[in-house]
BARO-144359 format. One record per residue (C-alpha): residue in three letters; x, z, y. Coordinates in Angstrom, 3 decimals. Example, Ala and Ser with C-alpha at 12.3 -4.5 7.8 and 13.67 -1.06 7.14 Angstrom:
// BARO-144359
<node residu="ALA" u="12.300" w="7.800" v="-4.500"/>
<node residu="SER" u="13.670" w="7.140" v="-1.060"/>
This chain:
// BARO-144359
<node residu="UNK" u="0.000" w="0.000" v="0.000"/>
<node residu="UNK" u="1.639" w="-0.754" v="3.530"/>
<node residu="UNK" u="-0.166" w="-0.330" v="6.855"/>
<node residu="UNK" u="-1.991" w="-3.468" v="6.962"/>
<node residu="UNK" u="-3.836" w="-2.721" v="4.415"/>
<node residu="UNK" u="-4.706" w="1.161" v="4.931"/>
<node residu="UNK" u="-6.246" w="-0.447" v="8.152"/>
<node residu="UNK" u="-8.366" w="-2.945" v="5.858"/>
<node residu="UNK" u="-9.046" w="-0.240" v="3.445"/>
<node residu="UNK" u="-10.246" w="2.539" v="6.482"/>
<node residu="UNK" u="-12.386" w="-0.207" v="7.769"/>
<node residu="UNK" u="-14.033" w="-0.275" v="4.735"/>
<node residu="UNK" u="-14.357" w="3.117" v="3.868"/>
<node residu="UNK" u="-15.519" w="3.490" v="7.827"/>
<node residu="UNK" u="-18.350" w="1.185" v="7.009"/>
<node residu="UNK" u="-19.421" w="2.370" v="3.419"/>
<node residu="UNK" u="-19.384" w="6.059" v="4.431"/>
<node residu="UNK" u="-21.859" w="4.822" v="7.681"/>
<node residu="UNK" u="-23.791" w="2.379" v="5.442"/>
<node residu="UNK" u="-24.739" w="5.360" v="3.217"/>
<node residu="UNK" u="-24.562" w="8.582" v="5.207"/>
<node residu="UNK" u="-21.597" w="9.568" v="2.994"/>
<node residu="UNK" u="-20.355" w="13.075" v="4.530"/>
<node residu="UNK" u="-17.916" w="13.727" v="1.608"/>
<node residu="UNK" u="-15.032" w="10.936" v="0.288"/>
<node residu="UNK" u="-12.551" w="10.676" v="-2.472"/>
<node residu="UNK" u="-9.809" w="8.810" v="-2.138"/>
<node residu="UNK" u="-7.897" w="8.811" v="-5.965"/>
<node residu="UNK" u="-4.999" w="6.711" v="-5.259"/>
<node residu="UNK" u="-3.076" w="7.945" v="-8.112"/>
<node residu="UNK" u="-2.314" w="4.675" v="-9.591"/>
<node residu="UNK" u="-1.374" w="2.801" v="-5.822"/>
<node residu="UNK" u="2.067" w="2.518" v="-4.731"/>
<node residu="UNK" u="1.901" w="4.762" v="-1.699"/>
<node residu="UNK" u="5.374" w="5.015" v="0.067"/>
<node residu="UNK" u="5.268" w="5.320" v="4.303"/>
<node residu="UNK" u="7.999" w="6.939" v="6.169"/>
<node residu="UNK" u="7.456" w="9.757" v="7.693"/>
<node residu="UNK" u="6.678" w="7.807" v="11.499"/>
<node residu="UNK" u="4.338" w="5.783" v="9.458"/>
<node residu="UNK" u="2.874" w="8.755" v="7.796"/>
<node residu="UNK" u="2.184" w="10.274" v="11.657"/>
<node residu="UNK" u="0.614" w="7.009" v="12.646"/>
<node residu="UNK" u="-2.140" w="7.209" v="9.870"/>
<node residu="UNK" u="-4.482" w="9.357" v="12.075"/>
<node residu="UNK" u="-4.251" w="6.869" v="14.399"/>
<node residu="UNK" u="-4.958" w="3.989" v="11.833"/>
<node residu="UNK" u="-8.220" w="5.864" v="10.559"/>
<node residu="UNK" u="-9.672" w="6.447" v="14.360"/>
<node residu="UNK" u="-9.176" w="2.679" v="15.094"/>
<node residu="UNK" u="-11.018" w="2.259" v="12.207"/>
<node residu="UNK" u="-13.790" w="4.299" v="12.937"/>
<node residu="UNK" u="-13.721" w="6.935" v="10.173"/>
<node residu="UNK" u="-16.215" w="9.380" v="11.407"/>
<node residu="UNK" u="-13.896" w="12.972" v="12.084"/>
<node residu="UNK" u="-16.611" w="14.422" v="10.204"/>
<node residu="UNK" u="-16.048" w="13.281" v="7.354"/>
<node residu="UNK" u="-14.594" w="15.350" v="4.318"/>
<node residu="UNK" u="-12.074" w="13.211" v="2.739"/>
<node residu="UNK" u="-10.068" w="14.348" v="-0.148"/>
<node residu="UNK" u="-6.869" w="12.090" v="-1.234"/>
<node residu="UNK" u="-5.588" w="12.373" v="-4.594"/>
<node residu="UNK" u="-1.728" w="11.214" v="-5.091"/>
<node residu="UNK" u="0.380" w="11.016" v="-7.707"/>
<node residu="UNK" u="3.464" w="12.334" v="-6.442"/>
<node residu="UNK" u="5.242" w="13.422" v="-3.117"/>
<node residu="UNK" u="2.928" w="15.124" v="-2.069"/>
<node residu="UNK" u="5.318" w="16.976" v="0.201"/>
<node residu="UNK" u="5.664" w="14.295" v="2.281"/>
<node residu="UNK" u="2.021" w="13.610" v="2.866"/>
<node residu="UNK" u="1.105" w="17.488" v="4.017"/>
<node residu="UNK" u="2.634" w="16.148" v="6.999"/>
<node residu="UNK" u="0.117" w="13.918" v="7.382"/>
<node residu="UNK" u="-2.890" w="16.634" v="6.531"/>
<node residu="UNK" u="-1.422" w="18.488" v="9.310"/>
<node residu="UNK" u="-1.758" w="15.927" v="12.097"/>
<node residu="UNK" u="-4.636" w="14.664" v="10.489"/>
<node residu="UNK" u="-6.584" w="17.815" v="11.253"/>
<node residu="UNK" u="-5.169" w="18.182" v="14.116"/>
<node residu="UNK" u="-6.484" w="15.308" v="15.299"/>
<node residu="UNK" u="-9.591" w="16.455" v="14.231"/>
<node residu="UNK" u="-10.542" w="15.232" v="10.587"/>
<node residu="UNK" u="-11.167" w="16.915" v="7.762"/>
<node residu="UNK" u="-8.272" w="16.041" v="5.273"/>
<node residu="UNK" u="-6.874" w="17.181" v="2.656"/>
<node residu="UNK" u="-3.980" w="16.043" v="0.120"/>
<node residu="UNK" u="-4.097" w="16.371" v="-3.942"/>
<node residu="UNK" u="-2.588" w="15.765" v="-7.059"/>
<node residu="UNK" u="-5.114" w="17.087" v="-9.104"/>
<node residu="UNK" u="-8.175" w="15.540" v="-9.150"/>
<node residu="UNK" u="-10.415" w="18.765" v="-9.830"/>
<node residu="UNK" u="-9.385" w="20.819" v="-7.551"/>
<node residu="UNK" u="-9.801" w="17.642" v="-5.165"/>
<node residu="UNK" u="-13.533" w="17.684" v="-6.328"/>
<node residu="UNK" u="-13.831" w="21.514" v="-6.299"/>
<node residu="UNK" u="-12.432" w="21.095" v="-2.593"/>
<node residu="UNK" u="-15.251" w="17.965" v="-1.635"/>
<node residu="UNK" u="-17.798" w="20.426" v="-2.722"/>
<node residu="UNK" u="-17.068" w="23.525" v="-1.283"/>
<node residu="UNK" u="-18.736" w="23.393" v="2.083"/>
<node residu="UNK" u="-16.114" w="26.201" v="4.071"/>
């Protein structure tokens, strides 16, 4: 996955989640070859309010490894004001989606 198409794939998931009044959102990207540098990783906030992912939107991503890397990117996520967080287990992503706190 590079940036180009994260911004084709938040445009979709933008319109799906609006289409059907989705307020929760799993993103299992286990099997994708996710590798951004850490700028790139920053920018990705910036990539999904382009796109027009709702901020209210709960949206758990499941990864397969690094996941180090990617808390960065649940940090200024939230801080820009959506609800994200990072897995790599796909239960407790699920647990998390449901859990309304």
């Amino acid at each position: 996955m590079n940036q180009e198409t994260l911004k084709e794939y938040s445009i979709e998931v933008a319109k799906t989640a609006s289409k059907h009044d989705f307020r929760y959102f799993l993103n299992d990207l286990r099997k994708a070859d996710v590798d951004f540098s850490s700028i790139e990783i920053i920018n990705i906030p910036w990539i999904f309010h382009a796109a027009g992912l709702d901020i209210s939107l709960r949206r758990a991503i499941v990864l397969s490894t690094r996941l180090n890397n990617y808390r960065l990117f649940e940090t200024v996520a939230n801080t820009r004001g959506f609800n994200v967080k990072v897995f790599t287990d796909l239960n407790k992503a699920m647990k998390w989606l449901k859990n309304k706190r």
